[in-house]
N, CA, C, O and CB atoms as a CASP TS submission, in Angstrom:
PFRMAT TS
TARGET T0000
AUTHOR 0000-0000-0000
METHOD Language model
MODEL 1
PARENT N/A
ATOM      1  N   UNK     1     -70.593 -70.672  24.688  1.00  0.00           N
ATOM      2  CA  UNK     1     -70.758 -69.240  24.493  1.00  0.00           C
ATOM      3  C   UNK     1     -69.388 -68.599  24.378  1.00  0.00           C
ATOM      4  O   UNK     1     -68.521 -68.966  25.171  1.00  0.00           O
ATOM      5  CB  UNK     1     -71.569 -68.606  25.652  1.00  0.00           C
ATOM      6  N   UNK     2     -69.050 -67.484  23.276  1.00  0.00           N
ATOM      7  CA  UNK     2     -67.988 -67.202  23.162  1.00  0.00           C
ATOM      8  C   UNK     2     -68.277 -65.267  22.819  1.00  0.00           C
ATOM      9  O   UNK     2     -69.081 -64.542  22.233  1.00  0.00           O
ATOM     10  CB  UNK     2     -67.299 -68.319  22.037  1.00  0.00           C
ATOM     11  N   UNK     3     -67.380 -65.194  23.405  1.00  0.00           N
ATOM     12  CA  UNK     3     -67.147 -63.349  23.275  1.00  0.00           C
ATOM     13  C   UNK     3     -65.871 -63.157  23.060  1.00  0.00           C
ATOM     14  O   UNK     3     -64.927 -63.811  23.502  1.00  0.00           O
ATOM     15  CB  UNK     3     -67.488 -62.336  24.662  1.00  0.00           C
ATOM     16  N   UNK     4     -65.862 -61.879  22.095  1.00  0.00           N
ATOM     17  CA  UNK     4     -64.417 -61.560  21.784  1.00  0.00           C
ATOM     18  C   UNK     4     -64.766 -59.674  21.615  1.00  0.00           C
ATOM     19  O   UNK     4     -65.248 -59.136  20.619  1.00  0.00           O
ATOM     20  CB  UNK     4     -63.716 -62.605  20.047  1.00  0.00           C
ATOM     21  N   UNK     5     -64.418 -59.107  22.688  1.00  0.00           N
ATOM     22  CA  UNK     5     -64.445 -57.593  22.746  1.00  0.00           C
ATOM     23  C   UNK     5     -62.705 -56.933  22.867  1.00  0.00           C
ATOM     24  O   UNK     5     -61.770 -57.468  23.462  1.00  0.00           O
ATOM     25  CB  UNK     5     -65.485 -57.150  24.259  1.00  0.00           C
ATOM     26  N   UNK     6     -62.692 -55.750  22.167  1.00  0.00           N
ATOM     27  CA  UNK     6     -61.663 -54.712  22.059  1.00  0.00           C
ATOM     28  C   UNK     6     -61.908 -53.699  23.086  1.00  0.00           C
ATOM     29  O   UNK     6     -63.046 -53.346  23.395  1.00  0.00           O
ATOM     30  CB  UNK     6     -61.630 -54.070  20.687  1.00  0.00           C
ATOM     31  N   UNK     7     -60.570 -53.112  23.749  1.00  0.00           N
ATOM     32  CA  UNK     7     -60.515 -51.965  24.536  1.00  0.00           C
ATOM     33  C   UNK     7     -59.619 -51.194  24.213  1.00  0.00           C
ATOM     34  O   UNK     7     -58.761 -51.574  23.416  1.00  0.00           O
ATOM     35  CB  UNK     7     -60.400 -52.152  25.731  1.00  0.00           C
ATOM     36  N   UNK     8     -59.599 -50.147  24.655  1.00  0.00           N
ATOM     37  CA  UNK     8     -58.946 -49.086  24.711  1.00  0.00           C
ATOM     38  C   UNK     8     -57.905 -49.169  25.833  1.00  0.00           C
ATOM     39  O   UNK     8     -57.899 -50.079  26.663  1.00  0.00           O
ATOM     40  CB  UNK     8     -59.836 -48.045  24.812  1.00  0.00           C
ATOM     41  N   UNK     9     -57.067 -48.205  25.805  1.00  0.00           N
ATOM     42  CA  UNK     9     -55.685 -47.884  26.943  1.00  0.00           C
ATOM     43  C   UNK     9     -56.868 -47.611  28.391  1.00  0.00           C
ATOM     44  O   UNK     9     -56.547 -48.020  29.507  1.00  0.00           O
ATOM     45  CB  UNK     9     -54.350 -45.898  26.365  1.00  0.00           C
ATOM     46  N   UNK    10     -57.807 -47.103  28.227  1.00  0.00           N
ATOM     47  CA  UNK    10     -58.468 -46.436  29.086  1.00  0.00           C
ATOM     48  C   UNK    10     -59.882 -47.431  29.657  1.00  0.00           C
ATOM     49  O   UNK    10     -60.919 -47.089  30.225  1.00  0.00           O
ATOM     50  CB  UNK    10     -58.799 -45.030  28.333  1.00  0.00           C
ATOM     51  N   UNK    11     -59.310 -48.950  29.157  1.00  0.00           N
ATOM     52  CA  UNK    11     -60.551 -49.932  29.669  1.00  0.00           C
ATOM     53  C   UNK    11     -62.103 -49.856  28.969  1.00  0.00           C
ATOM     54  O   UNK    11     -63.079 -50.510  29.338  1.00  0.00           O
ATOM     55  CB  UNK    11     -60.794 -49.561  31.282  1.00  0.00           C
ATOM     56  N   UNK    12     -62.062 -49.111  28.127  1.00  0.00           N
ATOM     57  CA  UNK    12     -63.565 -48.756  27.222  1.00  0.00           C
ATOM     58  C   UNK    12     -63.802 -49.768  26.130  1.00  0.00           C
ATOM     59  O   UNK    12     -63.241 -49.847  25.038  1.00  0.00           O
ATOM     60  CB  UNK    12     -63.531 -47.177  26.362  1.00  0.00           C
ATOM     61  N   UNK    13     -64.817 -50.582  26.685  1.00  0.00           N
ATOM     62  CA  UNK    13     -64.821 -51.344  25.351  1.00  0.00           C
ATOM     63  C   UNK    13     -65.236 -50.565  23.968  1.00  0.00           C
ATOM     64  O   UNK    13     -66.265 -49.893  23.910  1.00  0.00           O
ATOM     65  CB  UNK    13     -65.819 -52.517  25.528  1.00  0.00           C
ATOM     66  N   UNK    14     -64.599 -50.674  23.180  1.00  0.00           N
ATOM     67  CA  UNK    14     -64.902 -50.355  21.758  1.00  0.00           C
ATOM     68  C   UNK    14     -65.619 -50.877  20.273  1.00  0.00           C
ATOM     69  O   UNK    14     -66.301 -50.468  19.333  1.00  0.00           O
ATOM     70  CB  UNK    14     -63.978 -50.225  21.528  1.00  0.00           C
ATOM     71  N   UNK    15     -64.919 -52.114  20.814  1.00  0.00           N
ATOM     72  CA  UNK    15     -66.121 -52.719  20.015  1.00  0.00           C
ATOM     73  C   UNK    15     -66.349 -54.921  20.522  1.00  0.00           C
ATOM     74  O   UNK    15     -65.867 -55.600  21.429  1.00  0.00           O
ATOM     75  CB  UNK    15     -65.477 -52.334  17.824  1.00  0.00           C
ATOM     76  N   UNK    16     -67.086 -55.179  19.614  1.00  0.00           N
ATOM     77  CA  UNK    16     -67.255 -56.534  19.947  1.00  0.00           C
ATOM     78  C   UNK    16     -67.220 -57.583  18.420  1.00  0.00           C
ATOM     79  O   UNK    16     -68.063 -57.656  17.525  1.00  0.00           O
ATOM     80  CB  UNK    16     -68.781 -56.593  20.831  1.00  0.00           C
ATOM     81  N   UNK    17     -66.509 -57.972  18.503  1.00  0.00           N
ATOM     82  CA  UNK    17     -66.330 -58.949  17.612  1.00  0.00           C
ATOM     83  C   UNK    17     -66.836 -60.038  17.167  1.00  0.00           C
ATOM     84  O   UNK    17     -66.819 -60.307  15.966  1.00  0.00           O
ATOM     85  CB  UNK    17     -65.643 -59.224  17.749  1.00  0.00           C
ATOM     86  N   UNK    18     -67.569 -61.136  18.443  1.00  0.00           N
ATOM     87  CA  UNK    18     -68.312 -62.414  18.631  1.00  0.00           C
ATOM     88  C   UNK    18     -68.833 -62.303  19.779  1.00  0.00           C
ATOM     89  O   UNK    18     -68.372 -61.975  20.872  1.00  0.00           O
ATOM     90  CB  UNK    18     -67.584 -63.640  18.553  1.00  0.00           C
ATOM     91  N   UNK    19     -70.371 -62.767  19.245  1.00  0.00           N
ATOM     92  CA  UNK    19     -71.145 -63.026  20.897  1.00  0.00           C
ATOM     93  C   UNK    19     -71.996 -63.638  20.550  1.00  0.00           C
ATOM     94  O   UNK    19     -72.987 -63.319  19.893  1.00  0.00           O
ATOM     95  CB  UNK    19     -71.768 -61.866  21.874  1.00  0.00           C
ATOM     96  N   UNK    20     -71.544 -64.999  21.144  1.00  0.00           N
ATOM     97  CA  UNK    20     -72.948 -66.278  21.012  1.00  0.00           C
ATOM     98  C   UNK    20     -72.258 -67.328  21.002  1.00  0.00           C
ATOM     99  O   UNK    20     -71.052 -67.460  21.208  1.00  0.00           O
ATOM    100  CB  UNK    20     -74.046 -66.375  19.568  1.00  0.00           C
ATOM    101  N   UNK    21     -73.276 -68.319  20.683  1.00  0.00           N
ATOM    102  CA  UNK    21     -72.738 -69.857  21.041  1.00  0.00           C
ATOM    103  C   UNK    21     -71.730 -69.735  19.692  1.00  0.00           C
ATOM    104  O   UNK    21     -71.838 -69.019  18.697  1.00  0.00           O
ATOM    105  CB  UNK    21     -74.162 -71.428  21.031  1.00  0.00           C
ATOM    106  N   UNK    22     -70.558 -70.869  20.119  1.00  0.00           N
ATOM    107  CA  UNK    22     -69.786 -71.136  18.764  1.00  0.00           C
ATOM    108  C   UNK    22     -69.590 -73.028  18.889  1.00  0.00           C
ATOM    109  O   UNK    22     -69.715 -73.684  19.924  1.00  0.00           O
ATOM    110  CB  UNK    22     -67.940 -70.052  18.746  1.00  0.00           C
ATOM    111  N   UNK    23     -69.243 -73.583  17.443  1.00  0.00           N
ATOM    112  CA  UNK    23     -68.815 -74.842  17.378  1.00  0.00           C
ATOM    113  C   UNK    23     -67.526 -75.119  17.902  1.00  0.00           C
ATOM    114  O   UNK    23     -66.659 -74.377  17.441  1.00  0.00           O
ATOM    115  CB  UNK    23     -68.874 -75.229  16.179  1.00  0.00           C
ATOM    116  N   UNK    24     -67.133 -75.963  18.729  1.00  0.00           N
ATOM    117  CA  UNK    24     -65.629 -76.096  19.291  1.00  0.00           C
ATOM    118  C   UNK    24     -65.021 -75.999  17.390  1.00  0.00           C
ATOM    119  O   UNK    24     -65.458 -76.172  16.253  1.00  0.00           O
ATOM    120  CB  UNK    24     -65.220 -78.089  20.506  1.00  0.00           C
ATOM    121  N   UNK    25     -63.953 -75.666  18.001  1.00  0.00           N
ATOM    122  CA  UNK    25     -62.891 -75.941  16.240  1.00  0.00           C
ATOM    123  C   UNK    25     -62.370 -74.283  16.259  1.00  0.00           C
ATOM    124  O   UNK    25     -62.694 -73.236  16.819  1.00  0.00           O
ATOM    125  CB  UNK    25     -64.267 -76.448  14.120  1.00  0.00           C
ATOM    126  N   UNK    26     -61.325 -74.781  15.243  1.00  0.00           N
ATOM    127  CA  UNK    26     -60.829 -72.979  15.331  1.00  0.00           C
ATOM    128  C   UNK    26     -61.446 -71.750  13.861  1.00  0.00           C
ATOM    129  O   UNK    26     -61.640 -71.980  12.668  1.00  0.00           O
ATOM    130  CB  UNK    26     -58.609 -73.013  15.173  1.00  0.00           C
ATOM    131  N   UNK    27     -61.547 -70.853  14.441  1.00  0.00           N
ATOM    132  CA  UNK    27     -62.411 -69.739  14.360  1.00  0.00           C
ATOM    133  C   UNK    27     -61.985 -68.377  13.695  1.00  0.00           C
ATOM    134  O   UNK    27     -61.510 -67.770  14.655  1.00  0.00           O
ATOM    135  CB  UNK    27     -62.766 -69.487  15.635  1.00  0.00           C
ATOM    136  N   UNK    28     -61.886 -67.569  12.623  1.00  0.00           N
ATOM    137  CA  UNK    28     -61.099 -66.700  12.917  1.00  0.00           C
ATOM    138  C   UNK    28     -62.481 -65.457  12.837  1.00  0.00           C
ATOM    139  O   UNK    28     -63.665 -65.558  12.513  1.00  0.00           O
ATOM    140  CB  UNK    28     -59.649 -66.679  11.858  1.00  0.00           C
ATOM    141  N   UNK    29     -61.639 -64.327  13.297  1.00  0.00           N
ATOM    142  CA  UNK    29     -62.716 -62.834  13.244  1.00  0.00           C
ATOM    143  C   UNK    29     -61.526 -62.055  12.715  1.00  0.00           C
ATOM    144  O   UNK    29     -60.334 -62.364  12.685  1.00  0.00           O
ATOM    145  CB  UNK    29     -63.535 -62.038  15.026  1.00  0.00           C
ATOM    146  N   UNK    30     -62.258 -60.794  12.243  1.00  0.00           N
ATOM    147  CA  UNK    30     -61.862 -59.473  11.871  1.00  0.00           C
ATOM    148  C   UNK    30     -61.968 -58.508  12.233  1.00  0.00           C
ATOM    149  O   UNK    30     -63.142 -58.138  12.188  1.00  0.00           O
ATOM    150  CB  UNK    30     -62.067 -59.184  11.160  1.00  0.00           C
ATOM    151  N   UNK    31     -61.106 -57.597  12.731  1.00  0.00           N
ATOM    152  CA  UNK    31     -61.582 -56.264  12.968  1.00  0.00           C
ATOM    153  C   UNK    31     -61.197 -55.237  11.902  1.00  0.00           C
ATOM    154  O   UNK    31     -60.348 -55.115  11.018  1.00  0.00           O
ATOM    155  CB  UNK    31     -61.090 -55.819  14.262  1.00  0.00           C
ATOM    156  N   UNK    32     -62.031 -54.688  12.313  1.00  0.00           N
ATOM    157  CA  UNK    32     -62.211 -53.064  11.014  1.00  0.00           C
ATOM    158  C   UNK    32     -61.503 -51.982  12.008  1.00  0.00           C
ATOM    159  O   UNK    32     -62.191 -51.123  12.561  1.00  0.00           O
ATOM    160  CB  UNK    32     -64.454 -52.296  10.521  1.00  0.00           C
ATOM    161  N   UNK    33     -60.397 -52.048  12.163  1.00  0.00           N
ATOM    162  CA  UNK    33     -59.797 -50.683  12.625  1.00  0.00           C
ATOM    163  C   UNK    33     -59.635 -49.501  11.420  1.00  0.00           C
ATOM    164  O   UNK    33     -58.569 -48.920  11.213  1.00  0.00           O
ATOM    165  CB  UNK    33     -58.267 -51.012  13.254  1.00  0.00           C
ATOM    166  N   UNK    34     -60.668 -49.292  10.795  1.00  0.00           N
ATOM    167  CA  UNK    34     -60.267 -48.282  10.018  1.00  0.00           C
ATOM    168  C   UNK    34     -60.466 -47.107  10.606  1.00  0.00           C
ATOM    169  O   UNK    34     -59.857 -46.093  10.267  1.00  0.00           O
ATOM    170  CB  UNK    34     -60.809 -48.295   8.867  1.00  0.00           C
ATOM    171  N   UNK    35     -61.040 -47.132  11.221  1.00  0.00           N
ATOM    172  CA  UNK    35     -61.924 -45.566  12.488  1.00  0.00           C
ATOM    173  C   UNK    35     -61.102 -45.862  13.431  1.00  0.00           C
ATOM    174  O   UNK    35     -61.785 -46.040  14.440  1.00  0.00           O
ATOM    175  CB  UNK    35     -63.950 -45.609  13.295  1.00  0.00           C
ATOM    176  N   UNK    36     -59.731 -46.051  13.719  1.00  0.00           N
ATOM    177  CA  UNK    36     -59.271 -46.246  15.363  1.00  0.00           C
ATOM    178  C   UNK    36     -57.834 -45.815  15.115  1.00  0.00           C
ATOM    179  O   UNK    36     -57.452 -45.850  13.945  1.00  0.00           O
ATOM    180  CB  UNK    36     -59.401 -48.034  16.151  1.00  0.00           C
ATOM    181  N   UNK    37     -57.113 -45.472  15.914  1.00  0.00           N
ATOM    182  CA  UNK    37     -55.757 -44.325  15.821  1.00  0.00           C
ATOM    183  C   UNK    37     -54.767 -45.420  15.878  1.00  0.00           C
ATOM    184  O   UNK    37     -55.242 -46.540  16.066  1.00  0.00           O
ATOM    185  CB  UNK    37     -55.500 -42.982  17.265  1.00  0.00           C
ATOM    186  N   UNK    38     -53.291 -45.308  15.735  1.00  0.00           N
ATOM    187  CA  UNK    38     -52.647 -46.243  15.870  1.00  0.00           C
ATOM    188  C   UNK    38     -52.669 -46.407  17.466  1.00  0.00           C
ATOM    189  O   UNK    38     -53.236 -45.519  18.103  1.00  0.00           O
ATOM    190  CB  UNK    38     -51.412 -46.083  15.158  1.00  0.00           C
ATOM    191  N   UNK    39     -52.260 -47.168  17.953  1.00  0.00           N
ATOM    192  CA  UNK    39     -51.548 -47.271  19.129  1.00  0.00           C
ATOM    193  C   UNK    39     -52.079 -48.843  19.408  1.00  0.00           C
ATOM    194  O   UNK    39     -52.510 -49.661  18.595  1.00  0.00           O
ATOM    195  CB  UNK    39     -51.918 -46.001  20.329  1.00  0.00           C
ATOM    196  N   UNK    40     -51.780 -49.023  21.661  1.00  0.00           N
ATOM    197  CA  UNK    40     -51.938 -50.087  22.181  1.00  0.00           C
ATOM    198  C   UNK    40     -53.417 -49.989  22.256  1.00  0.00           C
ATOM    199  O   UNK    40     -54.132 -48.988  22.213  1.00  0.00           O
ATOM    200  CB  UNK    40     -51.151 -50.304  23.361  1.00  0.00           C
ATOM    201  N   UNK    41     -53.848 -51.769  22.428  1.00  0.00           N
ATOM    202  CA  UNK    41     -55.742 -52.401  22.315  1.00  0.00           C
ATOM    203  C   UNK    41     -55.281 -53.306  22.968  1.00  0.00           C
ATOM    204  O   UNK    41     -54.113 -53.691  23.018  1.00  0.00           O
ATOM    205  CB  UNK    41     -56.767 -52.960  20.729  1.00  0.00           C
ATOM    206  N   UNK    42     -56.438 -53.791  23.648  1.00  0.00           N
ATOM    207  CA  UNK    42     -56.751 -55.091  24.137  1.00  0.00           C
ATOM    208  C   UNK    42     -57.954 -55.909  24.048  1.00  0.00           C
ATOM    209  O   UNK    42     -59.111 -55.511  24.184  1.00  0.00           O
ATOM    210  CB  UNK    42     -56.579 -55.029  25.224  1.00  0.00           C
ATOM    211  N   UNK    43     -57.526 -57.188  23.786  1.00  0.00           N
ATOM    212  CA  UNK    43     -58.678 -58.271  23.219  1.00  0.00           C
ATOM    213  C   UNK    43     -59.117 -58.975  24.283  1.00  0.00           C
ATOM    214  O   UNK    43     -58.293 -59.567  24.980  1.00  0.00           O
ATOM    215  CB  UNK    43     -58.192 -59.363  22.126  1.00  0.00           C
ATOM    216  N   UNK    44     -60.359 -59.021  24.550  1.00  0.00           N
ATOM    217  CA  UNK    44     -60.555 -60.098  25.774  1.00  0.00           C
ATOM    218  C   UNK    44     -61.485 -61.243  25.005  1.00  0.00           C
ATOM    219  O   UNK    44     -62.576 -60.906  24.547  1.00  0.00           O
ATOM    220  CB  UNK    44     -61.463 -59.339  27.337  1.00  0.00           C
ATOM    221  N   UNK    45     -61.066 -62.446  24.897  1.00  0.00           N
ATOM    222  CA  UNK    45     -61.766 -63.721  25.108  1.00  0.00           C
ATOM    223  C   UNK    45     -62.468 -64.428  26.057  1.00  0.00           C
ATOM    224  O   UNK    45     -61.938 -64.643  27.147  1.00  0.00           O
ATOM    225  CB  UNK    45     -61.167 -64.363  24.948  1.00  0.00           C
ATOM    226  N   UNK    46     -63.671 -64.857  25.794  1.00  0.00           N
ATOM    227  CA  UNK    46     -64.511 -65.540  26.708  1.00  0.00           C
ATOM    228  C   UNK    46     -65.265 -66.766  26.259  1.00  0.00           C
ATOM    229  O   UNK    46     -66.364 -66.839  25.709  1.00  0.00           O
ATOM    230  CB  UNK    46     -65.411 -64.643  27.169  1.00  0.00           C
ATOM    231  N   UNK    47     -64.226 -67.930  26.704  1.00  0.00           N
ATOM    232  CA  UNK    47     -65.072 -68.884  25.761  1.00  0.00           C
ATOM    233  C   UNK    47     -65.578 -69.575  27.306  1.00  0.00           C
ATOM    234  O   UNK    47     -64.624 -70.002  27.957  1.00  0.00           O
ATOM    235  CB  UNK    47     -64.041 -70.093  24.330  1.00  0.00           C
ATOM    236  N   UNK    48     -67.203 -69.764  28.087  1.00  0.00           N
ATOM    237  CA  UNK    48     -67.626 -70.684  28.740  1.00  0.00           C
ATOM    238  C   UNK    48     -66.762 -70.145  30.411  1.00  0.00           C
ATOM    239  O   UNK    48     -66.156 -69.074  30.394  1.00  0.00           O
ATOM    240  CB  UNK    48     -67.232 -72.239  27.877  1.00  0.00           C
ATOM    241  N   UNK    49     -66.779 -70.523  31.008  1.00  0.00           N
ATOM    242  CA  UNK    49     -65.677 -70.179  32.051  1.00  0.00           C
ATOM    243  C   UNK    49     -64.421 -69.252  32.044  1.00  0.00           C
ATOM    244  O   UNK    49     -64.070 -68.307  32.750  1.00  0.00           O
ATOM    245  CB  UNK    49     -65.165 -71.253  32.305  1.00  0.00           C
ATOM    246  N   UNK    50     -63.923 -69.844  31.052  1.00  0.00           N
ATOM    247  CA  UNK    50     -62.653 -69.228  30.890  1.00  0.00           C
ATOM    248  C   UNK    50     -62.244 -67.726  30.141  1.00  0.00           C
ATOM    249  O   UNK    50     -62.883 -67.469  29.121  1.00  0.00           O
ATOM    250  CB  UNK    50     -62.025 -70.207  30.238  1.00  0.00           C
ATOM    251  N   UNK    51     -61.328 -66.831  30.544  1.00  0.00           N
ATOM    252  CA  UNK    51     -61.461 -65.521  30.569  1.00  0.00           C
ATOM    253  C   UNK    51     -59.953 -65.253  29.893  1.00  0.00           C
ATOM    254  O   UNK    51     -59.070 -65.927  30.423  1.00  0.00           O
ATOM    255  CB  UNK    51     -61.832 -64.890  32.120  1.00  0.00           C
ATOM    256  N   UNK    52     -59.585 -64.508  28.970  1.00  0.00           N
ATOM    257  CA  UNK    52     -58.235 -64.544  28.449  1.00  0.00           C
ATOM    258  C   UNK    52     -58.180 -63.426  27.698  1.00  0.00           C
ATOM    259  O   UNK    52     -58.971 -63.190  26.784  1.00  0.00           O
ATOM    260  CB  UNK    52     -57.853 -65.742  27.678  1.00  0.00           C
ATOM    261  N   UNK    53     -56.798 -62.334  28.215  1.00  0.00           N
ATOM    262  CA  UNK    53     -56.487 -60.926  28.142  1.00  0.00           C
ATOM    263  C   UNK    53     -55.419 -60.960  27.268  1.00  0.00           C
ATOM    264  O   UNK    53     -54.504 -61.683  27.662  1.00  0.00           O
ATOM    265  CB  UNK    53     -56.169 -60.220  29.456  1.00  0.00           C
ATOM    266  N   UNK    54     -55.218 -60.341  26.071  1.00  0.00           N
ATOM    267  CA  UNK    54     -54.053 -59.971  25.809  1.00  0.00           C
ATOM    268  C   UNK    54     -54.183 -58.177  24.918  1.00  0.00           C
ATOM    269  O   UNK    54     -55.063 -57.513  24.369  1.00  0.00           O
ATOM    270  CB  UNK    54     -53.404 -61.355  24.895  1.00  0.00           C
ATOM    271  N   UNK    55     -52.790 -58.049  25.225  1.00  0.00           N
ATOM    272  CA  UNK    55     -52.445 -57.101  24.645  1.00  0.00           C
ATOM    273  C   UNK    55     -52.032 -57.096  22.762  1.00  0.00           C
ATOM    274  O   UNK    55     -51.531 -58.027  22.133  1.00  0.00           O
ATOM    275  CB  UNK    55     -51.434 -56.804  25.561  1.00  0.00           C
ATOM    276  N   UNK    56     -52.566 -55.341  22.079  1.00  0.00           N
ATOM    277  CA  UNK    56     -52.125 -55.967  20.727  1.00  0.00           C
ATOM    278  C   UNK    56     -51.807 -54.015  20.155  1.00  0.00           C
ATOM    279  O   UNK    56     -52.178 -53.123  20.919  1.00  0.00           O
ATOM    280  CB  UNK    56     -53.792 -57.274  19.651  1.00  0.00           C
ATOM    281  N   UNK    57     -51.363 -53.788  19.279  1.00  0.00           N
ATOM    282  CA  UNK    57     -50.779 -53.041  18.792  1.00  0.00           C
ATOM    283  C   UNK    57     -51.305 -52.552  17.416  1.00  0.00           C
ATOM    284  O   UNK    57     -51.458 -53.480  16.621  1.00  0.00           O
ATOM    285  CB  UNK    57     -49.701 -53.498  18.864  1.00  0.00           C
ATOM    286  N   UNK    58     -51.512 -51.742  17.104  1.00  0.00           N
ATOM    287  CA  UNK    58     -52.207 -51.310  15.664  1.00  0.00           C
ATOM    288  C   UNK    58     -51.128 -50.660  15.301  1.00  0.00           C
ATOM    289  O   UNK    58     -50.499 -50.021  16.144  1.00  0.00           O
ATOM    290  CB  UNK    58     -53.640 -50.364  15.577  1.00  0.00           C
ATOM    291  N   UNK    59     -50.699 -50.712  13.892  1.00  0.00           N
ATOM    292  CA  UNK    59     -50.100 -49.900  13.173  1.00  0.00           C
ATOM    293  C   UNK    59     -50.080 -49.084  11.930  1.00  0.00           C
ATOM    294  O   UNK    59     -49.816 -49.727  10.914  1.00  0.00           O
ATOM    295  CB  UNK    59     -49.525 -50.304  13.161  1.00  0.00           C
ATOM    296  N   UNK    60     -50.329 -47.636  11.763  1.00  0.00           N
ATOM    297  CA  UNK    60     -51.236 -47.869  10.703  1.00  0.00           C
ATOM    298  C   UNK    60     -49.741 -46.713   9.460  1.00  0.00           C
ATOM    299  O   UNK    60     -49.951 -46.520   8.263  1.00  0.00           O
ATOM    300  CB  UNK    60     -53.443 -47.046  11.181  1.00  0.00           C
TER
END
């Protein structure tokens, strides 16, 4: 099972990217920031157990 959600500065998820089972192997997604302001986001990954935060930057 794999999830991939966006937040805001303010912890709000905004949107969701992937949710459901996936095939091991690498993967890519897209986001549509066309509706979203520049600034700082954060991506959270969830593949099975494991939980993984990073920070990312829009520039428009």
């Amino acid at each position: 099972y794999v999830r991939i959600d966006i937040y805001n500065l303010m912890g709000e998820r905004i949107a969701t990217l992937a949710e459901g089972p996936m095939s091991a192997g690498e993967h890519s997604v897209i986001w549509d920031a066309s509706g979203y302001s520049s600034g700082i986001y954060f991506y959270k990954l969830t593949a099975g157990e494991k939980t993984f935060t990073k920070r990312m930057t829009l520039l428009k």
